[in-house]
C-alpha positions in Angstrom: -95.0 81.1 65.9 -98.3 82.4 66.1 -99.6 86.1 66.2 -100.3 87.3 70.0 -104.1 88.4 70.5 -102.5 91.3 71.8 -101.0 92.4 68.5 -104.2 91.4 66.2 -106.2 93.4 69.0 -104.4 96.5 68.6 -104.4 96.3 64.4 -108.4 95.7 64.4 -108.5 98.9 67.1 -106.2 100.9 64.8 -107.9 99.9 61.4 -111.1 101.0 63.0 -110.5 104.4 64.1 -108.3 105.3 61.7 -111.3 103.8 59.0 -113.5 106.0 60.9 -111.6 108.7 60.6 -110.8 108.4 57.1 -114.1 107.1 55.7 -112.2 103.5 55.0 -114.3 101.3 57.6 -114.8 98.6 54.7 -111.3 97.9 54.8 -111.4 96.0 58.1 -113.4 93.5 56.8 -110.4 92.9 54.2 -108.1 92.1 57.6 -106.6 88.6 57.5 -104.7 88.0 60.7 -102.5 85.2 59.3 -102.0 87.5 56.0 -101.2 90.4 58.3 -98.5 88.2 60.6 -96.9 86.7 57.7 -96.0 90.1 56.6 -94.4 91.4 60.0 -92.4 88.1 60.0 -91.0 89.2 56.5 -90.4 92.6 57.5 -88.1 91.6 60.3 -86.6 89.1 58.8 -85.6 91.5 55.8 -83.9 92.9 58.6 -81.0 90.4 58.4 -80.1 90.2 54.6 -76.9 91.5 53.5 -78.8 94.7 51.8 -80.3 96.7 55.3 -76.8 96.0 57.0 -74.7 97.5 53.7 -77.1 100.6 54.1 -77.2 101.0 57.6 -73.1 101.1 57.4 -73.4 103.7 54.7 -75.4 105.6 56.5 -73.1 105.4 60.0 -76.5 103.5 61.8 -77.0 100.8 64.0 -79.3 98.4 63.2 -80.5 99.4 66.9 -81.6 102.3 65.5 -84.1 100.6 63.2 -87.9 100.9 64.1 -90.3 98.6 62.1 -93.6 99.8 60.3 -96.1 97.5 58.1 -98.6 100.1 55.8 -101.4 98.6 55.8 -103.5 99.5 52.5 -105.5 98.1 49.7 -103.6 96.6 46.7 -104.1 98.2 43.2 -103.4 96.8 39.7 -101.2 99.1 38.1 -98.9 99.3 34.7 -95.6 100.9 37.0 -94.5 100.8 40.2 -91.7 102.6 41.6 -90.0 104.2 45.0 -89.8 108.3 45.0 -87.2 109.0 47.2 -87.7 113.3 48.0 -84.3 113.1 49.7 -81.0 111.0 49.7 -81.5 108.7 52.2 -77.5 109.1 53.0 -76.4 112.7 52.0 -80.2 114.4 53.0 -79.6 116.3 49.8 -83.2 117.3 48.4 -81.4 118.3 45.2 -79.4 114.8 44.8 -81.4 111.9 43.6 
């Protein structure tokens, strides 16, 4: 399955106005089409793993429900990496972690 020239079309339009817009325009010469589709394929197909369904019944969802986003953004070495969740995901209690 390849990318459609559609898809890699709109990516290089986004990445350059919103690398306009933010001062970031070197960062769609980093853009690797076949990096970039690899990692939509993995983002859909984490979709279907045991983990999003077991979350999405918590949380009384359908997995029509879902929509899909890829951030797009320059990698950085770092000592930790972690998730901050501001909210439960389930309860929306900003006071619950």
């Amino acid at each position: 399955m390849k990318m459609p020239e559609s898809l890699k079309t709109a990516m290089l339009e986004s990445m350059t106005t919103v690398g306009g817009e933010q001062g970031e325009e070197r960062l769609k010469a980093l853009f690797k089409p076949r990096d970039a589709w690899e990692a939509i394929k993995g983002v859909w197909c984490s979709l279907f793993a045991i983990r999003p369904w077991v979350s999405l019944a918590k949380a009384g969802r359908s997995f029509h429900d879902l929509n899909m986003a890829v951030l797009v953004q320059e990698l950085v070495e770092a000592k930790y990496a972690f998730v901050l969740h501001t909210v439960n995901p389930f309860t929306h209690d900003k006071d619950e972690l």
